[in-house]
N, C-alpha and C positions, 0 to 999 in steps of 0.2 A: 424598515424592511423585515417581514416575516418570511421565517424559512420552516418549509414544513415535510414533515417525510409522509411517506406511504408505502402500503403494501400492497401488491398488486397479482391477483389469482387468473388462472385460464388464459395465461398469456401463453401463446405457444410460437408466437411469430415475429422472427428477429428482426424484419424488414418491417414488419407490422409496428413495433416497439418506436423504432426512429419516426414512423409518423404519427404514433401517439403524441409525444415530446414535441413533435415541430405542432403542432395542431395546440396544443397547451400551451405553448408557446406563444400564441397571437394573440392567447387571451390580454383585456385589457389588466393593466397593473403586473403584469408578470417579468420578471427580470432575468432570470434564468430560469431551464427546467434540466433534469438530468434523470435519462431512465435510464438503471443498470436492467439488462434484460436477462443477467448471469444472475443476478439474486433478486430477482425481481420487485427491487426498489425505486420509488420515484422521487424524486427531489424537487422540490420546488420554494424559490426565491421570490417572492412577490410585497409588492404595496402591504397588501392585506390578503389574508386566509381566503384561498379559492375553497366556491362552493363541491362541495364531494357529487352532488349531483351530477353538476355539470362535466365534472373528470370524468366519471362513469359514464355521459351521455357523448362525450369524445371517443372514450375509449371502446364502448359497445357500439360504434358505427364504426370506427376500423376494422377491430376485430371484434366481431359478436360473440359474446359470453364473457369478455372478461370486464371482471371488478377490482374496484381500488377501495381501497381501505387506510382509513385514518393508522398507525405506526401504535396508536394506542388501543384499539379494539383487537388488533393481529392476535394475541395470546387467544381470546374468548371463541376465536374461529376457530373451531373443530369439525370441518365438516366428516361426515360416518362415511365409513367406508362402502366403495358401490361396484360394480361395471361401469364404466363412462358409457352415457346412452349413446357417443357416438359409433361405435362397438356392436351396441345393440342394434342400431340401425343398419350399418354395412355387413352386418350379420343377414338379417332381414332383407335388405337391397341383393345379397349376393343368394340367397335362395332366390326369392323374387325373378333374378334374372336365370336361375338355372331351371326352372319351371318353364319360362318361354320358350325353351329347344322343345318341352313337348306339343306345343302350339302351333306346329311349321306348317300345320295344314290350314290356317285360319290368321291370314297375315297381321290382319286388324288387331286382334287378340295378341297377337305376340308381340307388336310394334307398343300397344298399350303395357303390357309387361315387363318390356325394356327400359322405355321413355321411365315408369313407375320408379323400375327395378334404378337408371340411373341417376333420377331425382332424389331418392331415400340415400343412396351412398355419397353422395354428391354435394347433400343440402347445405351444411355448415359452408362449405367455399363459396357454393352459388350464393349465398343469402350475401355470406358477407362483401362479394364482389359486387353486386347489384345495389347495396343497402351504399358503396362505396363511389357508385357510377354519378351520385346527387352533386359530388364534390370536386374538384381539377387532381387529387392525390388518388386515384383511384389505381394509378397502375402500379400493381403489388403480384408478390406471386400468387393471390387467391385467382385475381384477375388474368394471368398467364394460365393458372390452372384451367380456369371456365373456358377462353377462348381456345384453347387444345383438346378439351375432352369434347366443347360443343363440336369443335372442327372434326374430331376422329368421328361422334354421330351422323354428321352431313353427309360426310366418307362411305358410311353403314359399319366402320369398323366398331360396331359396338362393345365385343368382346375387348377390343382394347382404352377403347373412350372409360369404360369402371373400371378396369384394370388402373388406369390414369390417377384417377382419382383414390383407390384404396390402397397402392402404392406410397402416393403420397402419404396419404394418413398414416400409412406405417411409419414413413421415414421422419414425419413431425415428431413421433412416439418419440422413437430413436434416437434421434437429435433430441429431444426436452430430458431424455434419460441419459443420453451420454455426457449432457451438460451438468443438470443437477447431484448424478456420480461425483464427477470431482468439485462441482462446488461444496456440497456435503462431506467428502474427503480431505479438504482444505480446510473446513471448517473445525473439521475432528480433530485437525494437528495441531491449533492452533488456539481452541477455547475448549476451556475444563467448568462445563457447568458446576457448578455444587451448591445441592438443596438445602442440606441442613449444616450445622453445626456443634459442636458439643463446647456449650458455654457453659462457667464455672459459676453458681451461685453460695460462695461461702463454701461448706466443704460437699454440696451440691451438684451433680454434673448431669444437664438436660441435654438434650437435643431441641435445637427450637431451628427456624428457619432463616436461613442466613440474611434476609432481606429487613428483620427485625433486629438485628446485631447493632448497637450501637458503638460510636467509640466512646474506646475509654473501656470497656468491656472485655475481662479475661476468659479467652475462650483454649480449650485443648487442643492439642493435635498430636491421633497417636502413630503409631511407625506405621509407614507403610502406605500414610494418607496423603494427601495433594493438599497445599494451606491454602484456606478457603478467602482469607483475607490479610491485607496489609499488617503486620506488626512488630512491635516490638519484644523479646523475649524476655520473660520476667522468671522464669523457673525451666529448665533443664538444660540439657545439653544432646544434638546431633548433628550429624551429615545430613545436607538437603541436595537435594537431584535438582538444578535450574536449570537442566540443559532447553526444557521445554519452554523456556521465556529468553533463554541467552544465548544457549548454542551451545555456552560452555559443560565439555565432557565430566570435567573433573568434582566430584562432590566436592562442595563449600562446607566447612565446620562451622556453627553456630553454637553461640553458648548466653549467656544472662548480657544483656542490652545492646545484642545484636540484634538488626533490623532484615526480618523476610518481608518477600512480596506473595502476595495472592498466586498460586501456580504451580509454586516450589511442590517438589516431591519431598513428603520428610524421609527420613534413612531409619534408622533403628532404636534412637531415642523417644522418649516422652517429650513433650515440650509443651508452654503454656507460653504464650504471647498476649499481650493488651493490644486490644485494636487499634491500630491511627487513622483507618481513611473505611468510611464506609463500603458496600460494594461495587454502589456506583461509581467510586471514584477512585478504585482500586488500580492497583500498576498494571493487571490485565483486562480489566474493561477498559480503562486509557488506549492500550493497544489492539483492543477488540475494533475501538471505537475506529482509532487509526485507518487498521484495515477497512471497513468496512466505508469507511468514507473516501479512501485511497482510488475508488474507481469515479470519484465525481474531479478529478485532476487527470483527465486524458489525454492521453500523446498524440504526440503530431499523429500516428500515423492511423489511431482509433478516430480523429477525428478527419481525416482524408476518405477513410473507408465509411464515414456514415455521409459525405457529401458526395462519396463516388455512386455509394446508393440509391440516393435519391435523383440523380438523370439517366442512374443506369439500365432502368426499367423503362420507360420511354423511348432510348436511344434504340434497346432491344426489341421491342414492339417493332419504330419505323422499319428497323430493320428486317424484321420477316413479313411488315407487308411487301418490301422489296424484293425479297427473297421472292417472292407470292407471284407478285405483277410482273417484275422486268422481264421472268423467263416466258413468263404466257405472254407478252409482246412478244417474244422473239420468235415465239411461235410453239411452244415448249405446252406440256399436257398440264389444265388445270389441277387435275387430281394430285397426280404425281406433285407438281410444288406447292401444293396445297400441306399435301402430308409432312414436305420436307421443312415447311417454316413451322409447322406446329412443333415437329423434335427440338426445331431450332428455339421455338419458344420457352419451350420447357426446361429445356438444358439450362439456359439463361438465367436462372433465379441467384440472386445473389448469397444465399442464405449462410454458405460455406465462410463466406468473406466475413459478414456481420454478426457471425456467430462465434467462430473463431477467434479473430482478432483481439476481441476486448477478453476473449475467456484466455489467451493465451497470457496477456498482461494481469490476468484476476492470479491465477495459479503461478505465473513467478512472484508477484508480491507474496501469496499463501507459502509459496517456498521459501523465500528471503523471513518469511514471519518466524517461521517454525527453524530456522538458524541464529532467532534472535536479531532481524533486520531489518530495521522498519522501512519501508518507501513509503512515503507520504502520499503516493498517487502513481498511476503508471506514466508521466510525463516524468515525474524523476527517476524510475526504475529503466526507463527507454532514453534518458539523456546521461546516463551517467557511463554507459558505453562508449559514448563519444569525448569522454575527457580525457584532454593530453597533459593537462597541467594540474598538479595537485598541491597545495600549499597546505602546510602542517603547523597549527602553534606546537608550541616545544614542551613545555610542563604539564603533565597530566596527559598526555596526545603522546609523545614520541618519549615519552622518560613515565615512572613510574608514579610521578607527585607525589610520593612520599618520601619528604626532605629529612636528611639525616645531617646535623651538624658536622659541618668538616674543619672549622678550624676556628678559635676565638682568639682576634686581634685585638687586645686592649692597647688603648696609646702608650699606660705603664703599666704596670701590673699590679698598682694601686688602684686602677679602675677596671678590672675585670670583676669584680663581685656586683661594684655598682651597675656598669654595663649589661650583665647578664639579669640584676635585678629589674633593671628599667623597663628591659628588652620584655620581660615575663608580664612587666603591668601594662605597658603597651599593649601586648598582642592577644591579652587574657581573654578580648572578646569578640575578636575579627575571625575568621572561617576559611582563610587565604591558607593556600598550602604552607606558608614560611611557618605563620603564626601557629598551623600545628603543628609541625615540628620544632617548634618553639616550646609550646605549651606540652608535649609529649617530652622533654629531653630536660626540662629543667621547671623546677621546682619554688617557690619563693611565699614565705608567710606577704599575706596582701589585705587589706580590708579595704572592702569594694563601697564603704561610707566614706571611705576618703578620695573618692574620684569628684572631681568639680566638675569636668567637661571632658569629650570625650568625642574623636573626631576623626574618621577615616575615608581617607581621601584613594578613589580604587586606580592601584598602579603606581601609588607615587608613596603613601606613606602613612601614618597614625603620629597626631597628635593628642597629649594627653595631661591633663592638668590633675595631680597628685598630692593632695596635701601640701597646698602649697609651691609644688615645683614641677615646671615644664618639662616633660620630657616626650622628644624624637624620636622616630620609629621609622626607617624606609629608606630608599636611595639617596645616593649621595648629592641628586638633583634637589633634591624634597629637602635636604636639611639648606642647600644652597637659596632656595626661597626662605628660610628665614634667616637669611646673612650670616650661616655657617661654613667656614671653609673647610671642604674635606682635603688632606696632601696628597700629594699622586701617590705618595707610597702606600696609601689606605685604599685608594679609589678603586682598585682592581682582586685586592683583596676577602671583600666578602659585598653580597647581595644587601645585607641588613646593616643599616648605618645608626647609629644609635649614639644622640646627643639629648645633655640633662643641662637647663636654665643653660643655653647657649654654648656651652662648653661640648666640646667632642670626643666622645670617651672611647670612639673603637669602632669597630663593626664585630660581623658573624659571618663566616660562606657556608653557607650550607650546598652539597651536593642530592641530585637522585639521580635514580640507574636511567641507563636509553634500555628501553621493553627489550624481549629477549624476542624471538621471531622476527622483527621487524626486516632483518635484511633479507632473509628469505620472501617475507611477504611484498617487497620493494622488488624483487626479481619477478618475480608473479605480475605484478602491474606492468614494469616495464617489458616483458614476455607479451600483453594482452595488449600492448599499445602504449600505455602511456611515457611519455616522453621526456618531462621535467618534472621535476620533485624538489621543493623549496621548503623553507621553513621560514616564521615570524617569531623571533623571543621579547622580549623585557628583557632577558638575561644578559651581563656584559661579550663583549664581543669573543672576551677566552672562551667562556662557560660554551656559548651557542657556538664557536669554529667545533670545539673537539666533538660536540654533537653532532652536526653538521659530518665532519670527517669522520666521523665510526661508521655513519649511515651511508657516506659516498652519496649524499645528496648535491645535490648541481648548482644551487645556491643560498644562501640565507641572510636574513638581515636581522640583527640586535642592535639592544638597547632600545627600543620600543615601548611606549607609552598606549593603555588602550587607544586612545585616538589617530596616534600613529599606526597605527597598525593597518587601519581602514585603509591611510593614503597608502599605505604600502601594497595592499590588495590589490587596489584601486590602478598600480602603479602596473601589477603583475597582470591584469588582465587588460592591458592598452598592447601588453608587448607581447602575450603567448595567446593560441589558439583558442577562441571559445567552444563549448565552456569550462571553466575553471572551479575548481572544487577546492574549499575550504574545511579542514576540519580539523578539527578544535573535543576541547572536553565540557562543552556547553556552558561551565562556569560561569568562565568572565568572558565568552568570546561572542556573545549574543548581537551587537553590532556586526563583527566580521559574517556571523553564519549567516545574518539575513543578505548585504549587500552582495555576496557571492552568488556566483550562476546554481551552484548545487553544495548546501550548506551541510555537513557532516558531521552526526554529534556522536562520540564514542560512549561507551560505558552508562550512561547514563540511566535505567532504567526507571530509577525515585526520582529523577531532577524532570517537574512540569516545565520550567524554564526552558531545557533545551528539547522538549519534546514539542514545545510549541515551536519555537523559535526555525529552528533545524529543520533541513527537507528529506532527511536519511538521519535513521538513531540507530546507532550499534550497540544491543543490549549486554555487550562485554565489554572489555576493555582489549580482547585478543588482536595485536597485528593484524592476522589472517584473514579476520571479519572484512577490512577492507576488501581485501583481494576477493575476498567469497562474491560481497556484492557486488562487486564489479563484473564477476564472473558469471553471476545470474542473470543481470542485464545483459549482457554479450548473448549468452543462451538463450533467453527470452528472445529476444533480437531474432537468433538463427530462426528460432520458431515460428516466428509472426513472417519470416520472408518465404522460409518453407510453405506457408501453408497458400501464401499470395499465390506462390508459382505454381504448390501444388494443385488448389482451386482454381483458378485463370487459366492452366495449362491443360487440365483434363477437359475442362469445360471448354477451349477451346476446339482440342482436338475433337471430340464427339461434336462440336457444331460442323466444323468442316465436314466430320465422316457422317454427319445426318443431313448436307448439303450435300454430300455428292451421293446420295442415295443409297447408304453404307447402314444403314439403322432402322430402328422403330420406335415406337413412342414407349413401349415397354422400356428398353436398354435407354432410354433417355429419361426416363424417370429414375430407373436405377441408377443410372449414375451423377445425376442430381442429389438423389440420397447418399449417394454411398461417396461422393467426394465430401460432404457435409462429415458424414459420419468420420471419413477419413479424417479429417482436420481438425476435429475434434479432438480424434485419439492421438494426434500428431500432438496435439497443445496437451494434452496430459501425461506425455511423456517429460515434460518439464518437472511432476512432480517425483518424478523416480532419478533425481539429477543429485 
């Protein structure tokens, strides 16, 4: 299966877009298509590479003039700056027609004048209506436009049949301009281009181009400047600004083999960092990427709005020939219902609906980005409003995972040295919060030539063969597989059991903090809906209650083995409402985040794991981040209902008031445009939230 992007010019019509995509769609070998018409992107999933021809030969019989473009030639496309000739033309169309009032003596001449004058203003919709008529998809708004301007001509109301048509044209402007404002204002908030670099050659400092930066490669960065790529710091010390990638307000201190990401603002220090990740594969083209692909995962309700579109044009039609025919049976003036199903036609374009809708969902994902919030598609930014149940692992999620020794239980006090040294060779190379706080708190000469075998089993334990002698690392389950009895009076004592050549020397308890915000941000959820609030530990059943009861969470379960944990998920979403949100600190919980309805990674910014894994990454570790995201889908939500009721509603109303002979085909154009333009402005108030 090849999956291929595109870029896609002169697109100006958002009802025109869905029938692009359904049309590419019937091609042989195609599997999916997906056109965002907000950034005007194509996607396409097929057998094998469609030919570019061919798209272009789909796409310029829907709507005439526009081009698709390979994803890799887009950069070399510059075209110069112009007047769009269609400008020129309704320029010329509208002299043209103002010239005929001096004609009125010489009918012929003036009637050629007009017909001229509304051909030239006209021709882009006519062309592409008629070039549309070969096909069963022909009913689009070009096609509503022709049959309303042709019917105001038949009328002789010609001053309003061009008025029809350059109306329109204004309000296409409008609409392509109200939309690419805030996609370009989303974009600003959320991507920090940078061209060059100042790389160090020996006691050398160039500028070269960031796209030739290899890693491994020590490059500058001096106060004041945005880090242009992932690294590690090898020389100075500052404050970095990441609120731009995390949300988080507070400057971060960095000093010598502290790791930045690509994005950071530096603060007042000099600093020199070795590069890790080229820029392709930096922490904010990772999240670029995110975004940007975040609109080919549509919600129910973007995907109800483009199937309501495609019968809703048709439905519209039958209906003003009705409007047309049944009252002239009844005995009623052709003219007069003539004029009233053309308003009626006009009115009717969906454009407000399929314009809005997905720009409403493009601009809360851009929001939740620029707060450090990833949604992975607007189907998880539009489902995560609806969760009543939320389940939290405990270590690194609800506590700080940064483990501080709390107490060392040797069996005598002849085995606490050995104990603690075991414990230190054990854990010298595992990456598990204990074994940092192991390897942070205690010290031991080691030489790493005497390791024989070396063996870690995730969630249960580390085996380790040492110069000769076996030694245990891990719960009291884990030494109980190798036919070690732990006594009850050990068992509840510490997390870390630690036996040498079968003998049982002791354990370790180590404690961390439960986050500080959490209970306010747990009020906020429950304030917004949600209902149950659970937790899953490893931890013994003490460690996880007093957790548990700090947070006044509703219930939990310990002693949990990774594997356990799934059925425990698994257990929690048979008995509570879907859907059920999971979240975890993407570590070790990559099983739980995928089986869950809506999988939740905190902190994570450097971890690919849970970036992939995860359908929501909170690029902090703050409490509140939940609450926030939650809160934007809520908002989002209001938005996208607003804009249903507020398009549907106006659009209704003016059909009734242009059925009962309350209107014109002007005020009916207008407000075809201006409830577009409304809904628009309505979805870009989400970015001021």
């Amino acid at each position: 299966m090849v999956k291929k992007e595109y870029h896609i010019e002169n697109l100006h019509c958002a009802s025109c877009s869905t029938k692009i995509a359904n049309e590419i769609g019937t091609l042989s070998g195609v599997h999916s298509v997906n056109l965002d018409y907000i950034n005007k992107r194509l996607t396409i999933e097929s057998i094998s590479e469609s030919a570019l021809e061919r798209l272009n030969q789909i796409a310029d019989k829907i709507e005439p003039g526009v081009t698709i473009h390979s994803k890799e030639d887009v950069e070399s496309i510059r075209p110069a700056p112009r007047i769009e000739r269609k400008w020129i033309l309704i320029g010329a169309g509208l002299l043209i027609f103002a010239m005929a009032s001096l004609f009125s003596m010489n009918p012929v001449l003036r009637m050629l004048l007009i017909i001229t004058a509304y051909i030239i203003v006209s021709n882009k919709v006519l062309l592409s209506a008629l070039r549309k008529m070969t096909s069963l998809r022909f009913m689009d708004e070009h096609f509503l436009m022709m049959i309303a301007s042709i019917g105001a001509m038949i009328l002789g109301e010609y001053s309003e049949a061009i008025a029809v048509m350059v109306l329109y044209e204004i309000g296409q402007t409008l609409e392509a301009y109200s939309v690419n404002r805030s996609r370009k204002a989303i974009q600003r908030s959320v991507s920090y281009k940078i061209e060059t670099v100042h790389i160090k050659n020996g006691a050398v400092i160039e500028d070269i181009p960031i796209a030739r930066v290899a890693v491994g490669q020590v490059i500058q960065v001096y106060p004041g400047e945005r880090i242009p790529l992932d690294g590690e710091i090898v020389k100075g010390e500052s404050a970095v600004d990441t609120s731009s990638m995390t949300g988080e307000s507070e400057p971060m201190f960095v000093g010598i083999s502290s790791s930045v990401c690509a994005g950071y603002l530096n603060g007042s220090g000099l600093i020199e960092l070795k590069v890790v990740h080229a820029e392709a594969d930096s922490a904010i083209s990772r999240i670029m990427t995110l975004i940007d692909s975040a609109t080919l995962q549509k919600s129910k309700t973007e995907l109800f709005i483009t199937q309501f579109a495609r019968y809703y044009t048709p439905i519209v039609v039958f209906l003003a020939v009705a409007i047309f025919v049944i009252p002239i049976l009844l005995g009623g003036s052709a003219s007069v219902w003539f004029s009233r199903s053309l308003i009626f036609l006009i009115v009717s374009c969906p454009c407000a609906l399929v314009i809005s809708i997905p720009l409403s969902y493009y601009i809360g994902i851009g929001l939740a980005a620029k707060k450090g919030i990833i949604f992975k598609g607007s189907s998880f930014l539009d489902a995560l409003r609806k969760v009543k149940t939320m389940v939290f692992d405990k270590t690194g999620t609800l506590t700080t995972g940064k483990l501080e020794i709390e107490a060392i239980n040797p069996v005598t006090e002849e085995y606490r040295d050995a104990l603690l040294h075991a414990a230190f060779i054990c854990e010298h190379a595992s990456s598990h919060p204990i074994a940092v706080a192991i390897k942070s708190h205690l010290s031991f000469p080691m030489d790493t030539g005497l390791i024989e075998s070396y063996h870690e089993y995730p969630g249960k334990g580390i085996e380790v063969h040492y110069s000769g002698t076996r030694m245990l690392s891990g719960s009291s389950g884990f030494l109980r597989d190798y036919g070690i009895t732990v006594s009850a009076q050990f068992i509840d004592k510490g997390q870390l059991h630690i036996a040498v050549n079968d003998t049982y020397y002791g354990c370790i308890s180590l404690e961390d903090e439960v986050r500080s915000g959490l209970i306010d941000a747990f009020d906020r959820l429950r304030q917004m809906g949600v209902s149950h609030l659970s937790m899953l530990s490893g931890d013994k059943q003490m460690k996880a209650h007093k957790v548990a009861d700090a947070l006044a969470l509703d219930a939990y379960k310990s002693d949990l083995l990774p594997e356990h944990k799934l059925t425990a998920l698994q257990s929690i979403m048979t008995q509570h409402l879907r859907p059920v949100a999971y979240i975890g600190d993407g570590l070790n919980d990559a099983p739980v985040l995928t089986i869950s309805d809506i999988g939740i990674a905190m902190g994570e910014i450097g971890n690919q794991a849970s970036i992939e894994t995860a359908d929501i990454v909170l690029l902090n570790d703050k409490p509140e981040q939940l609450a926030n995201a939650y809160s934007i889908s809520k908002a989002t939500h209001r938005i996208v209902i607003q804009n249903i009721v507020l398009a549907l509603g106006i659009k209704v109303l003016v059909m009734i008031l242009g059925v009962a002979g309350w209107g014109n085909l002007w005020e009916a154009v207008i407000a075809d445009v201006g409830v577009t333009i409304l809904a628009v402005f309505n979805a870009m108030r989400l970015s001021r939230l």
